[in-house]
C-alpha positions in Angstrom: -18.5 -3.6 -6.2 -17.0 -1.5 -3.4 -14.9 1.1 -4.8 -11.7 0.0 -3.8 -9.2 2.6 -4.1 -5.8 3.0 -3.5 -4.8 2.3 -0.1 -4.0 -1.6 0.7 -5.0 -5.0 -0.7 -4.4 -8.3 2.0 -4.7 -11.5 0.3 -6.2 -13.5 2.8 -6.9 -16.9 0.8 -6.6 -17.5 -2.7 -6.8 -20.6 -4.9 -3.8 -22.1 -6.7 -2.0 -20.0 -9.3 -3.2 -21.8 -12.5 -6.6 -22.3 -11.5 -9.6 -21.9 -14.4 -10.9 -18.9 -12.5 -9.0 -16.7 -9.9 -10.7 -16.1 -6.7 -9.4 -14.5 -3.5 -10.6 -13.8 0.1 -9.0 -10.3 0.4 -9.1 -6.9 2.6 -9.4 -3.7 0.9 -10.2 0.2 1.8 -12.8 1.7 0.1 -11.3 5.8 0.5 -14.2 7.6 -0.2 -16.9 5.9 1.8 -14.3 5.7 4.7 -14.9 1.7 5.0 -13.0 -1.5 5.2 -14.3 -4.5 3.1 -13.5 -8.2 3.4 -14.6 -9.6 -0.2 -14.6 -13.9 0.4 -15.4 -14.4 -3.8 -15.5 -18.1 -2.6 -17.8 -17.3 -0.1 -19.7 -14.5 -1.0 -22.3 -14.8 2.1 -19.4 -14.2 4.3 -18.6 -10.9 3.0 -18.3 -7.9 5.5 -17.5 -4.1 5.6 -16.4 -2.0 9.1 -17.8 2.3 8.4 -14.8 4.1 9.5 -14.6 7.2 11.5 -12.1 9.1 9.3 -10.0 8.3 5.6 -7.4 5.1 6.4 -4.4 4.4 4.4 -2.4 1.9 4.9 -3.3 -2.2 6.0 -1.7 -4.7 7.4 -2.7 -8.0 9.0 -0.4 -7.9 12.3 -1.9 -11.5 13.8 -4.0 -13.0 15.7 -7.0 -12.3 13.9 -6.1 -8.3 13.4 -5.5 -6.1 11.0 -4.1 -2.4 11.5 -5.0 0.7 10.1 -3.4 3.7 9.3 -5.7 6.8 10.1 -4.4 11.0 9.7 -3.6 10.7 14.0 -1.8 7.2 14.2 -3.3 4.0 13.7 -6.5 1.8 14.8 -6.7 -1.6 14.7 -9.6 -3.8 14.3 -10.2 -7.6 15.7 -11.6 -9.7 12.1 -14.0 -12.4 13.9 -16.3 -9.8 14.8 -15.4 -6.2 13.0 -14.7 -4.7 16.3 -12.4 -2.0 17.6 -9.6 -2.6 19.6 -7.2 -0.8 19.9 -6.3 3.4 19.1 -3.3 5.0 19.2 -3.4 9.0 18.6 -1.2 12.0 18.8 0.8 11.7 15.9 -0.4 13.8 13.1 0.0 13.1 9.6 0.3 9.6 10.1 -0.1 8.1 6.7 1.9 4.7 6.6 2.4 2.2 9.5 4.2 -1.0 9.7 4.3 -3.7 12.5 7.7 -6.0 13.1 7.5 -9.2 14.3 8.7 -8.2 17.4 6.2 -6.0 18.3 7.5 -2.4 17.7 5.7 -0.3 14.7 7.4 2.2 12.2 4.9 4.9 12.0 5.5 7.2 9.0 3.8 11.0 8.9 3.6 13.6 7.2 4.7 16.2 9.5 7.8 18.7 8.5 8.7 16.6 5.3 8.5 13.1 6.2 9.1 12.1 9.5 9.4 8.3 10.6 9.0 7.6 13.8 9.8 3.4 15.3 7.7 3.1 18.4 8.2 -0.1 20.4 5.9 -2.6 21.5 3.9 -0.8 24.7 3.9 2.3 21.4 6.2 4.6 23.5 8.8 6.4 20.9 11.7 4.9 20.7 13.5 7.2 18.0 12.4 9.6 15.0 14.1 10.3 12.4 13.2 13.3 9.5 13.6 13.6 5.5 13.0 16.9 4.3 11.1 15.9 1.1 7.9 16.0 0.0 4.3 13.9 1.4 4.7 10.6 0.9 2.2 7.5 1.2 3.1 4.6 2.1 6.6 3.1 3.6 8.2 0.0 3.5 10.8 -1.3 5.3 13.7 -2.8 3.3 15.3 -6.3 4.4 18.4 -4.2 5.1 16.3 -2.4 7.9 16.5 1.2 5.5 13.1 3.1 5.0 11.4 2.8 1.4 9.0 5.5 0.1 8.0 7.6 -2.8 7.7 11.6 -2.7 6.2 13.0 -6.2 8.1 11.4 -9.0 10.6 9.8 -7.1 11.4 6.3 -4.9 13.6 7.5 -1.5 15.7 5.2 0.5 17.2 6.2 4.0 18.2 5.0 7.6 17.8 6.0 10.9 20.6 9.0 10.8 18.5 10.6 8.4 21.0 9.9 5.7 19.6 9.3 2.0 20.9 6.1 1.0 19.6 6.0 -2.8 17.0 7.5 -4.9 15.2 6.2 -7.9 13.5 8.4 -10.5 10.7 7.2 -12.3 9.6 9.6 -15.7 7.7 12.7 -15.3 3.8 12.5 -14.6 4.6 9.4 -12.3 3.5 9.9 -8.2 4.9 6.8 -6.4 2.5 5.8 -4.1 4.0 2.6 -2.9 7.3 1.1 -3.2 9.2 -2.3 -2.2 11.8 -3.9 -2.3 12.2 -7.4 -4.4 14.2 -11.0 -2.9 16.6 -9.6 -6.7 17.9 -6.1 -5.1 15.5 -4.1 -7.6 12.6 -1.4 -6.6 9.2 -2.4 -7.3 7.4 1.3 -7.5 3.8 1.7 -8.4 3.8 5.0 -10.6 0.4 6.5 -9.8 -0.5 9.2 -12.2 1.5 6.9 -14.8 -0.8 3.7 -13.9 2.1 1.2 -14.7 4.3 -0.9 -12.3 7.8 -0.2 -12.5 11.1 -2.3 -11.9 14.6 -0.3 -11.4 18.1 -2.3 -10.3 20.2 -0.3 -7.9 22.0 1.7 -10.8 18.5 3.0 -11.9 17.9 1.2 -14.9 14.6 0.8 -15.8 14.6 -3.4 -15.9 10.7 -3.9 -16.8 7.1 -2.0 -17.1 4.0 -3.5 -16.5 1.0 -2.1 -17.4 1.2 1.9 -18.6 -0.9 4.3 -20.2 0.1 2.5 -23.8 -0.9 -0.9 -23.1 -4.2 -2.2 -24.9 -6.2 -2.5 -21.3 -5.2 1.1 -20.3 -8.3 2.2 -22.1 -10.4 -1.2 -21.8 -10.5 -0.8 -18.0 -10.2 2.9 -17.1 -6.5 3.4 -15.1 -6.2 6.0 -14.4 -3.7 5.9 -10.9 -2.2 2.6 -10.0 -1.3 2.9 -6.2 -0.4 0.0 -3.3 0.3 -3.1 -5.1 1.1 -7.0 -3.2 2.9 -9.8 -4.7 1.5 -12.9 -4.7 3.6 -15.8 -3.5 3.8 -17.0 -7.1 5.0 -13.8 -8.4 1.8 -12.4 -9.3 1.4 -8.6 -8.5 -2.0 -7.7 -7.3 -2.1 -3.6 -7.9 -4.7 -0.9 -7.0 -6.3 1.3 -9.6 -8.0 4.4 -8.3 -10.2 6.6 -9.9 -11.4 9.7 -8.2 -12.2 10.8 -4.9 -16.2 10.4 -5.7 -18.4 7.2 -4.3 -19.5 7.0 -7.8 -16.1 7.3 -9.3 -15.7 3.1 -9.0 -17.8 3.6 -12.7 -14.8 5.0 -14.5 -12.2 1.6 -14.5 -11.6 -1.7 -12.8 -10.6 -1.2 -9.2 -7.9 -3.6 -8.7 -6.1 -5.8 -11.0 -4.3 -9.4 -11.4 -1.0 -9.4 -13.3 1.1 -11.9 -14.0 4.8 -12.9 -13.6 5.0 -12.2 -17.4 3.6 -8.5 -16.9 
């Protein structure tokens, strides 16, 4: 299989929740080969994969048959019916995290001075920018509230538009959150990278539940080693990226994403 790393998962398709066998149609970066793979395990003839230029890391399906990409000078996105390019936007080093609203603008998160978040409407000319002196981050979410949700090292940051820092979350030592979100319940859904666990923190940053972790019995069976962007399923099931080195041939060391359900 494609190694599958941490960036994005899409659930395209998938069968219903209790089915004998789980099988999805999904998007997924593959980081080291710089490629984008559309896996159909109900139609495996109709699988695909685009080479990249450069390393991508975010993913989203924005409509009408497109996806967007997050590359280190903005983002690129890519038409699905026929793998093609097109459209490019450049000029904004850093860019690491990118999310499109359903109104056309896009929050365009970088790694420039700190963390700098930029919302660029829907012809991409900024339309504010706003800076968090902390360190790189990944990937950002926006929160229902309309805040700004990402991790830096060990901890999950949430702040508006006036740069203010509206709450932080820390998750133990030896954790890197690489992706966190908000849940319909008011908690913080953080994937803890280096600790390969999903963690769930209320507002007053009590720890409310752990799935996965270095002390579970498939820790060792399927090699985690860094659990990073994660998607829940409509049926509460959390679909979660483990990566495992930088090598191509890294893939061999662990499973490359896993299934979880609402019962951890």
């Amino acid at each position: 299989m494609h190694r599958i790393l941490c960036a994005v998962v899409a659930l395209l398709s998938l069968q219903p929740l209790h089915s004998a066998e789980i099988r999805h149609r999904f998007l997924a970066l593959d980081e080291s080969r710089n490629q984008l793979v559309y896996v159909d395990q109900l139609e495996p003839s109709k699988d695909w994969t685009i080479q990249l230029p450069s390393k991508h890391r975010d993913l989203q399906l924005v409509g009408h048959g497109v996806v967007m990409l997050t590359y280190p000078d903005g983002y690129r996105e890519y038409r699905l019916s026929d793998q093609q390019l097109v459209k490019e936007l450049k000029g904004y080093a850093g860019a690491t995290s990118a999310r499109r609203l359903s109104d056309g603008r896009t929050i365009l998160a970088c790694n420039r001075e700190g963390v700098t978040v930029w919302e660029l409407g829907a012809d991409d000319k900024p339309l504010r920018s706003v800076n968090f002196q902390v360190a790189t981050t990944r990937l950002l979410r926006r929160t229902p509230q309309g805040t700004l949700l990402f991790g830096s090292s060990n901890q999950v940051f949430e702040g508006d538009w006036t740069g203010k820092t509206v709450r932080t979350w820390t998750l133990p030592q030896g954790s890197w959150v690489y992706q966190a979100l908000r849940m319909p319940n008011g908690h913080v859904l953080a994937a803890g990278g280096y600790d390969p666990s999903l963690r769930q923190i209320d507002p007053d940053e009590k720890l409310v539940k752990t799935t996965g972790g270095k002390q579970t019995p498939e820790c060792q069976a399927l090699g985690y080693h860094f659990f990073g962007a994660f998607q829940v399923l409509p049926g509460g099931d959390i679909v979660v990226c483990n990566w495992t080195g930088h090598g191509a041939k890294d893939s061999s060391k662990g499973v490359q994403i896993v299934q979880y359900g609402p019962d951890g």
